[in-house]
C-alpha positions as CSV (number, residue, x, y, z in Angstrom):
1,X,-245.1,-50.0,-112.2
2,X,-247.7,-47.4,-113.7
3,X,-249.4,-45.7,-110.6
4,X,-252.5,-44.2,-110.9
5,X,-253.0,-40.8,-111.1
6,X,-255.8,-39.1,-108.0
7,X,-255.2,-35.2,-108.5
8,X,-258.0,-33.2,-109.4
9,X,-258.4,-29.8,-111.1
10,X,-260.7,-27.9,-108.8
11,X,-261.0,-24.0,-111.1
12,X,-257.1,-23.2,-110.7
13,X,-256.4,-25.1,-107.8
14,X,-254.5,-28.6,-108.1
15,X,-255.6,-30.9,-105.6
16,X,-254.4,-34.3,-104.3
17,X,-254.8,-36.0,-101.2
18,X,-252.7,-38.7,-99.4
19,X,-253.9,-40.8,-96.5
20,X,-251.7,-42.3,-93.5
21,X,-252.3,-44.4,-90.3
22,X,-250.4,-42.0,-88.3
23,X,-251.4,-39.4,-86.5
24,X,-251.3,-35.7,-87.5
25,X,-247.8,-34.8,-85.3
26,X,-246.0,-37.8,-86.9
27,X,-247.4,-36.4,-90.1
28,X,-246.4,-32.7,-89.9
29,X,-243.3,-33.9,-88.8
30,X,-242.4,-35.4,-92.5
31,X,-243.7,-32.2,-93.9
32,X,-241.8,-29.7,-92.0
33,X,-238.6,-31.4,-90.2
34,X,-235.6,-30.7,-92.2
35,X,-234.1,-34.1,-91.8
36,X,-237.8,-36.2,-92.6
37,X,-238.1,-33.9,-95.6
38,X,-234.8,-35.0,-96.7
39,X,-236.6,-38.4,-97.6
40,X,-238.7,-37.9,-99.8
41,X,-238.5,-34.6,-101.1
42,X,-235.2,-33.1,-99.6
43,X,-233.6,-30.8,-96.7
44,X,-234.5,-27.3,-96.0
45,X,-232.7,-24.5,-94.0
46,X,-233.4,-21.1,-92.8
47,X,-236.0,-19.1,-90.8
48,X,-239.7,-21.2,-90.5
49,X,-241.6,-18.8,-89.2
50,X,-244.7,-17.5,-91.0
51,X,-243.4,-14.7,-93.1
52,X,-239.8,-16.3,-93.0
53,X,-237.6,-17.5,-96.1
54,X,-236.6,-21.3,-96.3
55,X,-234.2,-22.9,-98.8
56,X,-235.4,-25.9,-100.0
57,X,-233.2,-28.5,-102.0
58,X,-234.9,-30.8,-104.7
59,X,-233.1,-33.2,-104.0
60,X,-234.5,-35.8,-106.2
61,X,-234.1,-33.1,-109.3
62,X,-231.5,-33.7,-112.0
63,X,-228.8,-31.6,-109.8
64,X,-230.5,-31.5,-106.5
65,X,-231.1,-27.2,-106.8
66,X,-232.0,-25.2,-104.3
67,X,-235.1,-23.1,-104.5
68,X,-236.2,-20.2,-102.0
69,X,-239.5,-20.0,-100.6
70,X,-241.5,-18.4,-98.1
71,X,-243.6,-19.5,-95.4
72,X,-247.3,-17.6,-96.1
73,X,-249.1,-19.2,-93.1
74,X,-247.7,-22.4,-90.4
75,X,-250.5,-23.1,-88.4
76,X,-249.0,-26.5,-86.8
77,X,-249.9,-29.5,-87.1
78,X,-252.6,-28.3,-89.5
79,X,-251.7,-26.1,-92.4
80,X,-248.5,-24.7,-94.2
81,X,-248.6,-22.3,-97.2
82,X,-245.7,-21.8,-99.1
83,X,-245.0,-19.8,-101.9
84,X,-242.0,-19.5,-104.9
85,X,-240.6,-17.9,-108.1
86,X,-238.4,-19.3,-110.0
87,X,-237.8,-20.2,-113.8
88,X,-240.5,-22.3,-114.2
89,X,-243.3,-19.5,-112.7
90,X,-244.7,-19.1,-109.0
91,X,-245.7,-21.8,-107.2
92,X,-248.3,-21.2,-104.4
93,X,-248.5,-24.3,-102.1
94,X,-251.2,-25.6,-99.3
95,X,-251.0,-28.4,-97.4
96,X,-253.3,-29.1,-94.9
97,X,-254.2,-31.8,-92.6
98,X,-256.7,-33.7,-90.9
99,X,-256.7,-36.7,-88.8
100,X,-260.2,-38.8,-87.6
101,X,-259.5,-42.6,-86.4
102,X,-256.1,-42.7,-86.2
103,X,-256.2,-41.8,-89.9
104,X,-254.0,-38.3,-91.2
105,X,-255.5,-37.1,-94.5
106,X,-253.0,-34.4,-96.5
107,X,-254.7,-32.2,-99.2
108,X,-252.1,-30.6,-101.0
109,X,-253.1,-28.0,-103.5
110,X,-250.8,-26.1,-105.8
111,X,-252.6,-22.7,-106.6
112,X,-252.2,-22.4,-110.3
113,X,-251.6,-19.2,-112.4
114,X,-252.4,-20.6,-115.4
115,X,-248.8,-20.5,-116.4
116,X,-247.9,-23.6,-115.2
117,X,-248.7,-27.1,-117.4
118,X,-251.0,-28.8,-115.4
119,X,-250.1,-32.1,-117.4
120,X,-246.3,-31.5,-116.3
121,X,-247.1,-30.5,-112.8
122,X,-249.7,-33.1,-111.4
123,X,-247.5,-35.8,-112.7
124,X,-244.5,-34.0,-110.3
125,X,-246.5,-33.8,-107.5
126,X,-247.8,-37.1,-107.5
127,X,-244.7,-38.4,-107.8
128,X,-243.2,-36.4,-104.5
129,X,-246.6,-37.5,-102.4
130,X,-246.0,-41.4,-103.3
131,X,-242.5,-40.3,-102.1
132,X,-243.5,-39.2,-99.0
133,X,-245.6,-42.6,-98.3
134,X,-243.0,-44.4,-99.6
135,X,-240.4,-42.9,-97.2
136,X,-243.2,-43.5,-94.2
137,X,-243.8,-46.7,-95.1
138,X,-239.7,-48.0,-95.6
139,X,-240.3,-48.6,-99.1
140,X,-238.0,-47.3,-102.0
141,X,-238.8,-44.2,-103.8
142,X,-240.9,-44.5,-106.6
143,X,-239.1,-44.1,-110.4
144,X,-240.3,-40.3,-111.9
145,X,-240.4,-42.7,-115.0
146,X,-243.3,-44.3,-113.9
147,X,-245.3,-40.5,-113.8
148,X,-244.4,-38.6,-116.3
149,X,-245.2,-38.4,-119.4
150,X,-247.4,-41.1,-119.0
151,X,-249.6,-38.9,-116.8
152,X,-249.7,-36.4,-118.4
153,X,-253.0,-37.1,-120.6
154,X,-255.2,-37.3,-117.6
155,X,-254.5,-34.1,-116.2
156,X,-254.5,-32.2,-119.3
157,X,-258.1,-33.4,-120.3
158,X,-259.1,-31.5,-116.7
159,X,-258.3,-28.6,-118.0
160,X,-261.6,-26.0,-118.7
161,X,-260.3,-23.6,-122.1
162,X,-261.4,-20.1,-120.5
163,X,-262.9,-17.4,-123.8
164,X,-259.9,-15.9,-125.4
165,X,-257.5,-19.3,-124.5
């Protein structure tokens, strides 16, 4: 399978989008209930509350870590901010959602610093999102394989050089 890559480069913001048949409760639900987040991305625990800590496990990383973020903003069943450091940078995260006609739309945007690889990060992302309509839909999970590197090329040629890059 080679999916096709939809993120965009928008300035520093990543942006991809995901559309379901669902409406937006049954779609928050997948984004913020521990055991539907399990699915496609993995479990959480701790306090979800805006300004609350969460430990999130990648569970579909070599390992299955646990990383710690905070809730920024949880404005249910329309947005959730989240924010990280870790090894790999900070991660500033915005999901939002939208539903007209029975139809949900996600926008997920990763704020960038600049730090980040854009060509090893929209490849990630669009991995977990197919996860997450794969898990919806009853299908298997995609292959990472199938993303990465092979993506990697079309969002690195998004990227703007900035004077003194």
């Amino acid at each position: 399978m080679s999916p096709t890559p939809t993120g965009r480069l928008f300035g520093d913001d990543l942006v991809l989008t995901r559309e379901f048949r669902a409406p937006i409760d049954d779609v928050w639900a997948s984004l913020t209930e521990p055991e539907r987040t399990a699915r496609w991305f993995g479990p959480w625990k701790g306090d979800a509350a805006p300004g609350g800590s969460v430990q999130v496990q990648m569970a579909l990383e070599e390992g299955g870590p646990w990383m710690d973020m905070t809730i920024d903003a949880c404005e249910p069943p329309r947005r959730l901010a989240l924010s990280a450091v870790d090894e790999h940078g900070s991660w500033r995260l915005d999901l939002t959602l939208t539903e007209r006609d029975g139809v949900t739309e996600l926008r997920f945007t990763q704020h960038l610093t600049g730090a980040e690889s854009v060509g090893e990060v929209g490849p990630g992302w669009e991995f977990y999102l197919d996860a997450l309509v794969a898990s919806r839909e009853g299908r298997p999970l995609p292959d990472f394989g199938d993303y990465f590197p092979s993506q990697r090329a079309y969002f690195e040629a998004q990227q703007v050089s900035k004077p003194g890059d």
